[in-house]
MARSESE-497736 format. One record per residue (C-alpha): x, y, z; residue in one letter; chain. Coordinates in Angstrom, 2 decimals. Layout:
// residues N
((X,Y,Z),A,A)
...
This chain:
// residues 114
((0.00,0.00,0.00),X,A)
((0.95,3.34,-0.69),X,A)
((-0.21,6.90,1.12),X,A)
((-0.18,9.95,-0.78),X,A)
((-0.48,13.42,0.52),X,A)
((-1.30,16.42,-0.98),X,A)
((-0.30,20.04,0.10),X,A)
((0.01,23.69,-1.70),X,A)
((-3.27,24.76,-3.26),X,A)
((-5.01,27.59,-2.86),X,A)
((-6.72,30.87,-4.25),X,A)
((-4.11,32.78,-6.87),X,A)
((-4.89,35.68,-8.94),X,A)
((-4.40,35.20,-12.51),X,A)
((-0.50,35.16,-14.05),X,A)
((0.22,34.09,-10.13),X,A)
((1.93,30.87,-8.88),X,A)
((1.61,28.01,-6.84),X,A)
((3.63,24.94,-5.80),X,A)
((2.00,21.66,-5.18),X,A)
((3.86,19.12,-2.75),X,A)
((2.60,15.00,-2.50),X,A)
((4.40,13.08,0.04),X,A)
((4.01,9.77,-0.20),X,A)
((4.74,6.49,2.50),X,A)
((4.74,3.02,3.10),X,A)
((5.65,1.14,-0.11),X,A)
((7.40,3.35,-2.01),X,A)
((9.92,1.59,-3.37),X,A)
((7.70,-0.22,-5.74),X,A)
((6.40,2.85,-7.38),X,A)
((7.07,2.81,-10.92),X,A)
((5.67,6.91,-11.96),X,A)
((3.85,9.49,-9.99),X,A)
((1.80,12.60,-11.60),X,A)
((-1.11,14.92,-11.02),X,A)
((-4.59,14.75,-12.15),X,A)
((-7.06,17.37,-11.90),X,A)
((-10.81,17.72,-12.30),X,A)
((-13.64,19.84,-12.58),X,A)
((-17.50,19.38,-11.73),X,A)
((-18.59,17.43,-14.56),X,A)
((-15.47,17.06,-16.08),X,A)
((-13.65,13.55,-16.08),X,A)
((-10.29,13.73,-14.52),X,A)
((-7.46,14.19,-16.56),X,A)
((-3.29,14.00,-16.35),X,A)
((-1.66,17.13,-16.17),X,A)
((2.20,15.95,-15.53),X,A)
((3.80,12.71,-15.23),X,A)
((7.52,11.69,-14.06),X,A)
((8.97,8.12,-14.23),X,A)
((11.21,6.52,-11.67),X,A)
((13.94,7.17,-14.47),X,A)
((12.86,11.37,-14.50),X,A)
((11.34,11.05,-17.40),X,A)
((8.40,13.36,-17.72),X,A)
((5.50,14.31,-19.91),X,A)
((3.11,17.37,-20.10),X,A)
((-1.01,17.67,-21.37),X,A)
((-0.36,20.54,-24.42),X,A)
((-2.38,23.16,-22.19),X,A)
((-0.06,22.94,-19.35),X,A)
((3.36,22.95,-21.30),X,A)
((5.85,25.44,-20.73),X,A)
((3.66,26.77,-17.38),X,A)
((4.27,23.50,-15.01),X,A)
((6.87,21.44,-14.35),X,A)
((6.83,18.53,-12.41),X,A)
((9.93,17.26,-10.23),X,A)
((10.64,14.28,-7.17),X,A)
((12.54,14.64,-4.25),X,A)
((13.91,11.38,-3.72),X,A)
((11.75,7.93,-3.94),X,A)
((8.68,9.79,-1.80),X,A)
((8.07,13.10,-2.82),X,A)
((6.52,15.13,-6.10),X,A)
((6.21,18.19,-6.71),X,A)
((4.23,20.91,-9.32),X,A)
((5.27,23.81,-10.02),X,A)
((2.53,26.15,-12.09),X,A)
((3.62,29.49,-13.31),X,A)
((1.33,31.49,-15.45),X,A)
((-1.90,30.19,-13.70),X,A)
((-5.18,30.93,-15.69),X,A)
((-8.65,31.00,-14.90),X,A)
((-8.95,27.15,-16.81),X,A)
((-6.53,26.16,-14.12),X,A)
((-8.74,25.65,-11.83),X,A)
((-9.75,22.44,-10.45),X,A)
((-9.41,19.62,-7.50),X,A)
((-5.77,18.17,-8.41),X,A)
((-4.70,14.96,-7.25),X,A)
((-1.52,13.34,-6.83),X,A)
((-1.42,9.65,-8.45),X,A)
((1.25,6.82,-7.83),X,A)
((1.27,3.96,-9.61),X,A)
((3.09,0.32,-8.89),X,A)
((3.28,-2.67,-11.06),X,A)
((-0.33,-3.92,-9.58),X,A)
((-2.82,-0.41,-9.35),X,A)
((-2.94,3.05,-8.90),X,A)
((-3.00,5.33,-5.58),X,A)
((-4.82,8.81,-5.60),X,A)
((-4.53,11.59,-2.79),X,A)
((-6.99,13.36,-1.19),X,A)
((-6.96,16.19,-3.50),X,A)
((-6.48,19.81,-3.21),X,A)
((-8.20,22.75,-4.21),X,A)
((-6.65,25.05,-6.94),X,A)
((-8.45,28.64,-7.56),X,A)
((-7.36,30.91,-9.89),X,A)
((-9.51,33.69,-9.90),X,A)
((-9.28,37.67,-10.04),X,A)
């Protein structure tokens, strides 16, 4: 089993930025890729960023050149969004994934908003 924990949203004004933190625990060592999901009433959730246990890492087209995802170590991911826009916002969730299933967080909120 794997925990993930989310941390780092919040309310931004529009062109702002924000840094998203998920710590994970317990069996870490099997994780194979981490990333962040987000998702909007009505909307299914989609990847934003992913990052392979090699560092490899891969953007959604709307996102590119405004985030960048990193890890800290075996248990910790990060996003960084620069250039937030109103479309931004959403419930983003941190996702691990071993060679058996995927792990969500809890979420957290992201509000970009004048």
């Amino acid at each position: 089993q794997v925990q993930l924990v989310e941390s780092g949203g919040g309310l931004v004004q529009p062109g702002g930025s924000l840094r998203l933190s998920c710590a994970a625990s317990g069996m870490i060592l099997n994780i194979i890729g981490m990333g962040w999901y987000r998702q909007t009433p009505g909307k299914e959730r989609e990847v934003v960023a992913t990052i392979t246990k090699g560092g490899i890492t891969s953007y959604v087209d709307s996102v590119k050149g405004r985030f960048t995802i990193s890890r800290d170590g075996a248990n910790t991911v990060y996003l960084q969004m620069l250039s937030l826009k109103p479309e931004d916002t959403a419930v983003y969730y941190c996702n691990a994934a071993d060679p058996r299933r995927n792990y969500w967080g809890q979420g957290t909120q992201v509000i970009v908003s004048s």
